[in-house]
C-alpha positions in Angstrom: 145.1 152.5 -59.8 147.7 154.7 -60.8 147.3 158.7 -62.0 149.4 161.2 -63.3 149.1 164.6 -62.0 150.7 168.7 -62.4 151.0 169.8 -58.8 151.8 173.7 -59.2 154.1 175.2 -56.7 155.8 178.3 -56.6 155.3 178.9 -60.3 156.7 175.9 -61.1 154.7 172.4 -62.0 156.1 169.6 -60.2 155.3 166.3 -61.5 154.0 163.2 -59.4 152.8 159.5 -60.0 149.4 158.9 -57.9 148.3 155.7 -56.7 145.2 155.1 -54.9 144.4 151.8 -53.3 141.2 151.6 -52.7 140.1 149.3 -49.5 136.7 148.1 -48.4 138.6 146.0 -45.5 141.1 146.6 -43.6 145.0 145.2 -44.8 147.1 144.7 -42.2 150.3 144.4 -44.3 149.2 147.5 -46.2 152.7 149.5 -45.5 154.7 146.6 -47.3 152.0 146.2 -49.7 152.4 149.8 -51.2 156.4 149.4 -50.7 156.0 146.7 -53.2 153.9 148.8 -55.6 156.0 152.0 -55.2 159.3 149.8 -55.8 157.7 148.4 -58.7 156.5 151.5 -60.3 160.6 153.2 -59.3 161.9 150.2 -61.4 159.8 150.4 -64.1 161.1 154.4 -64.4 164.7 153.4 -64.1 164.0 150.4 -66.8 162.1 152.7 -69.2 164.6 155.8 -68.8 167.5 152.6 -69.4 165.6 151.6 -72.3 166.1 155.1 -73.8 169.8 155.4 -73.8 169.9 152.0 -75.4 168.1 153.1 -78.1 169.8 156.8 -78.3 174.0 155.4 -77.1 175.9 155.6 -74.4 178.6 158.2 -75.8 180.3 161.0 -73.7 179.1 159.2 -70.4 180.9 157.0 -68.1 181.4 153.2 -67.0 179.0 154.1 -64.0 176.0 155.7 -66.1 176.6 152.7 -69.1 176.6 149.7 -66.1 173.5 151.0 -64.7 171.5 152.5 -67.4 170.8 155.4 -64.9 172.8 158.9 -66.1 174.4 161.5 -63.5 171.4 163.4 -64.6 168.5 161.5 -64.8 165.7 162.4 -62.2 162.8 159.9 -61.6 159.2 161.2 -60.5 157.7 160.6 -57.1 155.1 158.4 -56.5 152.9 159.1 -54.1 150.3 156.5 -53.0 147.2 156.8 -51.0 144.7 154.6 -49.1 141.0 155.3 -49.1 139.2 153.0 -46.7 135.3 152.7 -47.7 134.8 151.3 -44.6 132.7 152.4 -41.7 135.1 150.8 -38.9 138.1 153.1 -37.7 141.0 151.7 -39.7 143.5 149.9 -37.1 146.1 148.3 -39.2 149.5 149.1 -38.8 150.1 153.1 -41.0 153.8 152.3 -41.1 156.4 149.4 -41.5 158.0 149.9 -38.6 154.4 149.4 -36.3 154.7 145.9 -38.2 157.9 144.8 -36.5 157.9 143.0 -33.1 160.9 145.4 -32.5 160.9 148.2 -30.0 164.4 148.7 -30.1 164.9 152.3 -31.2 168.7 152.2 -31.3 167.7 149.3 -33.5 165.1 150.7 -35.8 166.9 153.8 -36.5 169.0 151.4 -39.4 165.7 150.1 -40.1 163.7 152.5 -43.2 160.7 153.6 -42.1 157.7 153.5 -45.1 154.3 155.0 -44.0 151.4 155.1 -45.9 148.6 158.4 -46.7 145.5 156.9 -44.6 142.1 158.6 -45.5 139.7 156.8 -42.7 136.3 158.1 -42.9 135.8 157.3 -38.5 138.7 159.8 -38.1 137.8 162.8 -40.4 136.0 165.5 -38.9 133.6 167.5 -40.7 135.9 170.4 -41.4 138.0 167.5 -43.0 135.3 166.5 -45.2 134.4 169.9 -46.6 138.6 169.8 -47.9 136.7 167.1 -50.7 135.6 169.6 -53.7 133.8 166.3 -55.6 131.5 163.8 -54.8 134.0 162.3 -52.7 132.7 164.3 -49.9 129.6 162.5 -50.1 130.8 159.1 -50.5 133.3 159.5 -47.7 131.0 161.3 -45.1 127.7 158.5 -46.0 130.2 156.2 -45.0 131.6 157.9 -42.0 127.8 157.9 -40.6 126.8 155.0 -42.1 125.7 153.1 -38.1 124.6 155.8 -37.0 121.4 156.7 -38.3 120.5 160.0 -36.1 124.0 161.5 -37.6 123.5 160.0 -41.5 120.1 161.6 -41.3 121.8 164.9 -40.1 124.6 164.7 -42.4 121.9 164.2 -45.4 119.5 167.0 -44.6 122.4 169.8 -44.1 124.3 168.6 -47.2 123.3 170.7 -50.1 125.1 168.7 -52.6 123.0 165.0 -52.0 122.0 165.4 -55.5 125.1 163.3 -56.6 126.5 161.2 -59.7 124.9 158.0 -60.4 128.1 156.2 -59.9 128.8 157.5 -56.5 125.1 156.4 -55.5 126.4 153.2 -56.7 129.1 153.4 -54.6 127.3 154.3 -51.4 125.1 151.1 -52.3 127.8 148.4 -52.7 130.0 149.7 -49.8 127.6 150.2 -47.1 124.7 147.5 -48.3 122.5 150.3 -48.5 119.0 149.1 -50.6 119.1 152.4 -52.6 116.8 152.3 -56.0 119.3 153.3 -58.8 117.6 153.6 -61.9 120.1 151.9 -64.3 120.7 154.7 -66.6 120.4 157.8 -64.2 123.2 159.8 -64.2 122.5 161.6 -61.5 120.4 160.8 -58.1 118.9 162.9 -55.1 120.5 160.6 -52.3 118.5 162.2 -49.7 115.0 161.8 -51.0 116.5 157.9 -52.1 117.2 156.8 -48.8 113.8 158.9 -47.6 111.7 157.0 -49.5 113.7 153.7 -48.3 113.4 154.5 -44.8 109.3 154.9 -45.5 109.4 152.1 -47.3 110.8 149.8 -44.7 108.2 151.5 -42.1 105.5 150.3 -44.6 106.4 147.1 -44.8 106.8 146.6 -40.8 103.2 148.2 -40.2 102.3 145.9 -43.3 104.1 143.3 -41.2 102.0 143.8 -38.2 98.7 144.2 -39.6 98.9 140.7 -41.0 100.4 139.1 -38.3 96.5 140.4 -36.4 95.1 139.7 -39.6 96.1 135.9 -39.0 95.4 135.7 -35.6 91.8 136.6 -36.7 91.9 140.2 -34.2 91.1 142.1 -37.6 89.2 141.9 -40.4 91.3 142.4 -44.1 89.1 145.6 -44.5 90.0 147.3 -41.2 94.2 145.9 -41.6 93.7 147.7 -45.4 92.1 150.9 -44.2 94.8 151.4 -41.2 97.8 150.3 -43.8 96.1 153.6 -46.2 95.7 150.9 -48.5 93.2 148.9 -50.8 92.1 145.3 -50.1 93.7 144.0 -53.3 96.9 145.7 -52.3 96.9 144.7 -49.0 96.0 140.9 -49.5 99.4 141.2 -52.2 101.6 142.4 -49.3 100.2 139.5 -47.1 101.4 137.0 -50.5 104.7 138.5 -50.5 105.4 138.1 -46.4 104.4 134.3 -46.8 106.4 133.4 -49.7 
């Protein structure tokens, strides 16, 4: 996916190309990967800005700037591309071509280019990295972060103010980390806190649901009594007994 943005610096706006690559697993060839797309998106400026003098003549310039379709002043804008891993597992791929190589050979590698990549690993950001995110992002990336640990997600939840999120980054949270959350289809926003609340009380319901019935079977308590201790009617109760045998 590749964005245009106006960086401002020193009064001045400075204009980049960013790419984010977005990774649910880890790549272990991601350095040459984003070479490739970086190259690519380089060539296709140098084509397009070759393209344009076609069109517009080559007069007053010289043999050089005609042969390569690239003139003495022609500039090119940077492209900057950056990984976000939705994963929960510490990222550890290679961040840079040269941790690909089998060389160790410094005196070597010093005519070899170097290409890293911009890593953002939710297992190495600490929390004073995650408050840097000024979106949802923040949310996304720090439910990840926590995501196998369940005393720290249900930390991170009840100290985060800003749960109440966009339906799509719910959605997000959901597909990467297989969490059951209930997403109403055309919610636009979603209190992830109370969501995965009433998920967690849900799953406690079905175990005690679970249990009841497995002494309901065995003939150590009558329907009635498994209902009343469940909170629930007989009707409802005999339901959930349906569901667990089908």
């Amino acid at each position: 996916m590749l964005k245009s943005a106006v960086i401002k610096q020193d009064g001045q706006a400075a204009y980049i190309l960013l790419g984010i690559e977005n990774q649910t697993d880890i790549h272990y060839a991601m350095p040459v990967r984003n070479i490739i797309y970086d190259a690519l998106q380089y060539g296709k400026q140098v084509a397009d800005i070759a393209a344009k003098h076609c069109t517009g003549g080559s007069k007053g310039h010289s043999r050089g700037e005609y042969l390569s379709g690239f003139y003495k002043d022609d500039k090119i804008t940077p492209v900057i591309t950056l990984v976000l891993h939705f994963g929960a597992n510490e990222w550890d791929g290679p961040l840079s071509l040269h941790e690909m190589m089998a060389v160790k050979n410094e005196s070597l590698l010093n005519f070899v280019q170097d290409y890293q990549i911009h890593l953002i690993d939710p297992a190495k950001l600490s929390k004073e990295d995650l408050n840097k995110f000024s979106t949802s992002l923040r949310e996304v990336i720090g439910y990840i972060k926590y995501s196998k640990d369940k005393k720290r997600l249900t930390e991170f939840l009840t100290d985060n103010p800003r749960m109440l999120m966009e339906a799509n980054a719910a959605r997000v949270i959901k597909a990467v980390t297989n969490t059951p959350l209930e997403i109403p289809e055309n919610a636009e926003v979603i209190d992830v806190c109370k969501a995965v609340e009433d998920m967690m009380n849900e799953s406690k319901t079905e175990g005690a649901v679970a249990v009841l019935a497995g002494l309901v079977k065995d003939g150590l308590l009558s329907i009635k009594e498994a209902a009343h201790r469940a909170n629930m009617t007989e009707i409802a109760f005999e339901a959930e007994m349906k569901k667990l045998t089908q």
